[in-house]
N, C-alpha and C positions, 0 to 999 in steps of 0.2 A: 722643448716644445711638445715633446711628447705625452708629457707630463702634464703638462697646462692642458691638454687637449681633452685626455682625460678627463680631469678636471672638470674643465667644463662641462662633459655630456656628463659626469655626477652631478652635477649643479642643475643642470635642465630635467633631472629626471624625477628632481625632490618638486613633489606636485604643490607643496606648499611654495614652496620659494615662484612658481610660476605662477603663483594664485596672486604672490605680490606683486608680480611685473607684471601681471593685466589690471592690478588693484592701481599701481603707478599711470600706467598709462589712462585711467579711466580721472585722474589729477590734473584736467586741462587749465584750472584758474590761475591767474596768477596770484592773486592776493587772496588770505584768506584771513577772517578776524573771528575768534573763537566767542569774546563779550566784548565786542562792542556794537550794538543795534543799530541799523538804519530804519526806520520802523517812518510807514508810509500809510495817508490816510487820503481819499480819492474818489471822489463822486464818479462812476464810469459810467452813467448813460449816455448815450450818442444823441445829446440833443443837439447836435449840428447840422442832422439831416445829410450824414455821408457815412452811414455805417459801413463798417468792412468786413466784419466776420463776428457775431455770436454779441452785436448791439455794442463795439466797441469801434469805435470813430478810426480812419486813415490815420496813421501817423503816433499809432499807440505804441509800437514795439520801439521806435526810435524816442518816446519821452521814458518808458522802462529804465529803457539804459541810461541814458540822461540820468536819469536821477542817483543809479548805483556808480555815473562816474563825474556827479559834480563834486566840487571840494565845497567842506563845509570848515574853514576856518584850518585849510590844510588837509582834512581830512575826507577822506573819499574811500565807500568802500559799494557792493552791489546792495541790493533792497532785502533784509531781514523777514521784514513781517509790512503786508499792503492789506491792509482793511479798506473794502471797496463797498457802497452803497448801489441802489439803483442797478441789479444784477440784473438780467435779461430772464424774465420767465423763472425759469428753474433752475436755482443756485448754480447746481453745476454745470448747466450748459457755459455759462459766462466764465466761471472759476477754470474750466478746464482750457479752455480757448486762452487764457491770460497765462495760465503757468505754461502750458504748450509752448506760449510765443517769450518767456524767462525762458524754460529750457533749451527754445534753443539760442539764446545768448551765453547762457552759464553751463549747458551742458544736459544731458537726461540724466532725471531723477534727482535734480538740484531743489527744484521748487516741489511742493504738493499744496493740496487746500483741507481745510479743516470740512468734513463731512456732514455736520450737523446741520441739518436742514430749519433755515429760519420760515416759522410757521408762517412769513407774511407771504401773500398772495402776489405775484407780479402781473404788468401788464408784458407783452411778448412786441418788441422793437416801440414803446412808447415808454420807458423807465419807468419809475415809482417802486420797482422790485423790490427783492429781499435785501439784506446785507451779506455780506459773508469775509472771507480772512485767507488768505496763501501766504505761506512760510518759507524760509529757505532751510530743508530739512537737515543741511550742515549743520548751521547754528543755533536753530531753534528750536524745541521739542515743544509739540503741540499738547498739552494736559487735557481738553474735553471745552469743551462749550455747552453753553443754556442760553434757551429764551428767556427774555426781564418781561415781564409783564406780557399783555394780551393788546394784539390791534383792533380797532375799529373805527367805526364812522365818528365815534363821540371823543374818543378816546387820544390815545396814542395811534398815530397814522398807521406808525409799522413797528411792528416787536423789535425793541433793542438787543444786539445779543452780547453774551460777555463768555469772555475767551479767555482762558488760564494757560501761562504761556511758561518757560523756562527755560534761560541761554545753555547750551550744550556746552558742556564742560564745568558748568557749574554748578551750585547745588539746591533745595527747595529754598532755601534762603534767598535768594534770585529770582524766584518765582515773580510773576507779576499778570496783573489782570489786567485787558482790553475790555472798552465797551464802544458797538459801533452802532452807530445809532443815525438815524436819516429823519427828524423829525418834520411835524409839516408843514411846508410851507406856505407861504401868503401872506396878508399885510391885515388881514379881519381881527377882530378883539377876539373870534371866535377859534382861528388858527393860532393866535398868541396861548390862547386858552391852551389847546389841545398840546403845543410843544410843550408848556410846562406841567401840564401831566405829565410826558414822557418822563420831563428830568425829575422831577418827584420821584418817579416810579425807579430809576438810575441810581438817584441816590438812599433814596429806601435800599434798594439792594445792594449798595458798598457799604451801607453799614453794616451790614451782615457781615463782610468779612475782615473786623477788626480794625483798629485806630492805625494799624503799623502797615496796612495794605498797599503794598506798591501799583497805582493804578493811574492809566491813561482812559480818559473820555474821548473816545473821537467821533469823527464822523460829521455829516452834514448838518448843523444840527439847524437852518435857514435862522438863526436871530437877525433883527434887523435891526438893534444897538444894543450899547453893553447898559442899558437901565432897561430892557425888558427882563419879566419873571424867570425868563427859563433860565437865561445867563446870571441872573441875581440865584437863582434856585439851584447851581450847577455850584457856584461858590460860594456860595454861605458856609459860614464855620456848622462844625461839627464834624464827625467821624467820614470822612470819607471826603472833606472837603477838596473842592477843585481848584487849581494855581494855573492863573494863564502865564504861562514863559511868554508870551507876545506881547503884551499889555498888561502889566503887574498891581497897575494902577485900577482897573477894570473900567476906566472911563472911555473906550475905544466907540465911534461913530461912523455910521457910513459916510464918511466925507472923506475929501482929499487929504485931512490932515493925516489919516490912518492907511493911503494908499499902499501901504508897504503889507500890510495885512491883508490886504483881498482880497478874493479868491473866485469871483463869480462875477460874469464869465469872464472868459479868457477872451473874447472880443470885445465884453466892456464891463470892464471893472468897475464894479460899485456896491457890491455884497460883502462881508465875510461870512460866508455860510459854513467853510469846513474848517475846522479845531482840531487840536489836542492838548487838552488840558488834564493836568495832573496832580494827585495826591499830594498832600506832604512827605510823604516820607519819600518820594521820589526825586526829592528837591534837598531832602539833609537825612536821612537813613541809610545804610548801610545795605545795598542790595541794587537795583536799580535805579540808576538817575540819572535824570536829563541831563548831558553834558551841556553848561554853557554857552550860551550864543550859537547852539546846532539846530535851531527853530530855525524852517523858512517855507514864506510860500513860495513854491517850486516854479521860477522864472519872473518871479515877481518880485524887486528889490527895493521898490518907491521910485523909481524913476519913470513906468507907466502914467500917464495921464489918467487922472480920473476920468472913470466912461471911455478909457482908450483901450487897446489891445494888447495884449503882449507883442504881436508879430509887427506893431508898428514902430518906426523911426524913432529912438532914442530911449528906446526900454535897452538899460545897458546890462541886466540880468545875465549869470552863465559865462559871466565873461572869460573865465576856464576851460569853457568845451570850447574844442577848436569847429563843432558843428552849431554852435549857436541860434546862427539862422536858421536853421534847418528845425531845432530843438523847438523855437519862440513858435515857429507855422506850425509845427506838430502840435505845440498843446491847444491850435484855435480849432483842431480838427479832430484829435483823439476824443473831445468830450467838450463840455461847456465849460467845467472847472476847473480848477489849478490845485496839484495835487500838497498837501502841507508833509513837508517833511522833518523829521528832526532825529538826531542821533542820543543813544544813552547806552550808559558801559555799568558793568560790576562793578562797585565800590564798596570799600572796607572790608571784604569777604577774603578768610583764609583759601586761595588757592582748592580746589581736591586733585590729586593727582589723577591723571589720565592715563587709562590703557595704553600699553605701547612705548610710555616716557619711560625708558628702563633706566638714565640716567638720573631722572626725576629732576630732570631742569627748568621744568615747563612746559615742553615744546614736543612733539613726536616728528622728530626730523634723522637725518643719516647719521647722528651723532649715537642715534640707538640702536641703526643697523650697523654702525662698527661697534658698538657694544658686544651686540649678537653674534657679530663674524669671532671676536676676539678671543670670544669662547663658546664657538660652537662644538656643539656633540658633549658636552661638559654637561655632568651628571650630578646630584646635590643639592642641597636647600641652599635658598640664597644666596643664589648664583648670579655673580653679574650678568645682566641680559637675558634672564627668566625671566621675560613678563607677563608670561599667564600663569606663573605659579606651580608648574606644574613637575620642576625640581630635575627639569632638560631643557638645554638648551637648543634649540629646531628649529623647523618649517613653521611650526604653530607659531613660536613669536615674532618670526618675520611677516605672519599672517595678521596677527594682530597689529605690528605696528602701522600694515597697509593699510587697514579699515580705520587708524586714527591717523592718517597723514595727517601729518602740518596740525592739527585741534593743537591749541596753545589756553594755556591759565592765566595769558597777562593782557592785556587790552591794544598792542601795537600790533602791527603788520607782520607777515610771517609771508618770506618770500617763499613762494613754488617753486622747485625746479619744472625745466618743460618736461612733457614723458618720455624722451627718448633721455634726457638726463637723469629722469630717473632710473633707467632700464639699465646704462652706462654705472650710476653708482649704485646698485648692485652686483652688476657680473664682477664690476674692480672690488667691490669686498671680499666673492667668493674668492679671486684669484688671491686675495691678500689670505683670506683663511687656507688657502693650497699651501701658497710660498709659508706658513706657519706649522703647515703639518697636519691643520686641524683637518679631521672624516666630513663629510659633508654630508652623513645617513645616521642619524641618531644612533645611540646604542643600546 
């Protein structure tokens, strides 16, 4: 016992090894998915007339979660990337108030928002604002943003922006571009006019970036059927062409035949205003793509009444969350719209290995802190459990594997231990690296 005891205050006193057990306990989620995207597109003006905080409607934090915990075909994971229109005033007052209310479901410093300030002008608690984009900084790594073209009276209502994105863990080959766009609405030949400028202007700029560009359109973009310009102008062939996963056929209408697609509003259905529509090579290219049948309007499944509500009698939407009701009243009060969601994973792409994987299985889990314990204080090149390279095995690569918990290369679920299990397999490694002999102080 004596023995052990020691032990352990050598173990507590390696400031690395304690860097990892606050790095553990800071590991609250349970699931985490390295490439597979939940990627969320979402009108947030409070045109309900019951704003709560920062021009986002009552009942906003409980559709968040909702959506990172509905199953889409079995699969359920929290919100990747929300491209939001109709921001409150100044970008970030709105952006900060949303991730604020993600972090505290998933934890601080889960969520951030892309900084680039979109040049349109907002109105402050009457929508029409900017666009803008929050990430979940686990799995997504933010490349930069640009404004598409220039707003105005004649023009494009509001500057489109386009977002270069890349799943963590993987590589530029992954990469893939957002475009969020709010174009303007109304039913004039003259506002028909001014949307397909936008999309002119949209797709002018994916052609820029190559035939092989993995690229989602999203955002509001108000069409009001699939034969006006903007949505003929959005998918017409050529380089940067657009594929609706919802309607393949592109004959969709605001009628009841297309109820399962609409999104506007959530107390009467009768628009499809908000999209994501995507590239080819997002559809059969090796890098990002839309997983199959993961399109959906969020709370919306064709069983709402044309012109009915979500929150009314026999919308059987959701029927996974055990809060449902609760979920259908929230989206008539968070905003007018219905947010579209769909999931897309890495395909075809060789793996890169991740920091921390000392075993290089895929995975950064306790399989590479008993690597590390096995041969701790071991000295040498290419050493089992040297994951930073640095030809010792220490504190540093138990450091290292904390800052990649759980990141995995393959596209399933990757359970968490809680943080007091993590804390637990730890000290049992050191005690195992005692009972073996090994020093617990580099040499």
């Amino acid at each position: 016992m004596k023995n052990k005891a020691m032990c352990l205050t050598q173990l507590f006193r390696s400031r690395y090894l304690v860097c990892a057990i606050i790095g553990g306990l800071m590991a609250t989620a349970e699931i985490t998915f390295a490439q597979t995207l939940r990627i969320v597109t979402y009108n947030i003006d409070a045109d309900t007339n019951g704003a709560a905080g920062a021009d986002a409607g009552p009942g906003l934090t409980t559709v968040l979660q909702a959506i990172g915990s509905e199953s889409l075909n079995g699969h359920a994971q929290p919100i990747d990337v929300l491209a939001l229109e109709e921001l409150y005033g100044t970008p970030s007052t709105t952006l900060s108030y949303i991730v604020g209310q993600l972090n505290g479901i998933y934890g601080t410093g889960t969520y951030a928002y892309d900084t680039t300030t979109d040049p349109t002008d907002g109105n402050f608690l009457t929508g029409n604002g900017p666009s803008g984009l929050i990430y979940n900084t686990k799995t997504v790594q933010d490349l930069g943003a640009v404004a598409v073209g220039t707003a105005s009276s004649s023009g494009a209502a509001r500057a489109p922006m386009r977002y270069e994105l890349q799943p963590i863990g993987s590589s530029s080959a992954a990469d893939f571009y957002m475009y969020v766009s709010h174009a303007k609405s109304g039913t004039t030949s003259s506002d028909a006019t001014r949307r397909n400028i936008e999309a002119t202007e949209v797709r002018a700029d994916a052609a820029t970036l190559g035939p092989n560009a993995h690229i989602i359109y999203s955002g509001d973009w108000n069409i009001d059927h699939s034969g006006e310009a903007t949505y003929q102008t959005l998918t017409a062939s050529g380089v940067g062409q657009a594929n609706d996963p919802a309607n393949p056929a592109g004959n969709w209408t605001s009628s009841a035949s297309f109820a399962g697609i609409l999104t506007e509003s959530a107390t009467s259905l009768k628009y499809r205003d908000d999209l994501q529509l995507v590239s080819g090579p997002m559809l059969n290219q090796s890098g990002m793509q839309l997983v199959s049948g993961m399109y959906t309007a969020f709370g919306n499944n064709g069983t709402t009444k044309y012109g009915g509500s979500t929150s009314a009698v026999g919308n059987t939407a959701l029927s996974d969350l055990s809060n449902r009701v609760a979920v259908l009243s929230a989206l008539t009060t968070a905003t007018d719209h219905l947010p579209v969601v769909a999931d897309y994973a890495v395909v075809g792409l060789t793996p890169p290995h991740i920091p921390g994987d000392a075993n290089q299985d895929g995975v950064v889990n306790g399989l590479d802190i008993n690597l590390v314990a096995s041969n701790w204080a071991e000295m040498g090149s290419g050493l089992p459990g040297d994951v930073n390279g640095d030809s010792v095995v220490n504190g540093l690569d138990i450091n290292l594997i904390a800052t990649n918990w759980v990141q995995t290369t393959g596209t399933g679920a990757v359970v968490v231990p809680e943080p007091c299990g993590i804390v637990l397999m730890i000290l049992g490694l050191g005690l195992m690296a005692c009972r073996q002999g090994r020093r617990l102080t580099p040499r």
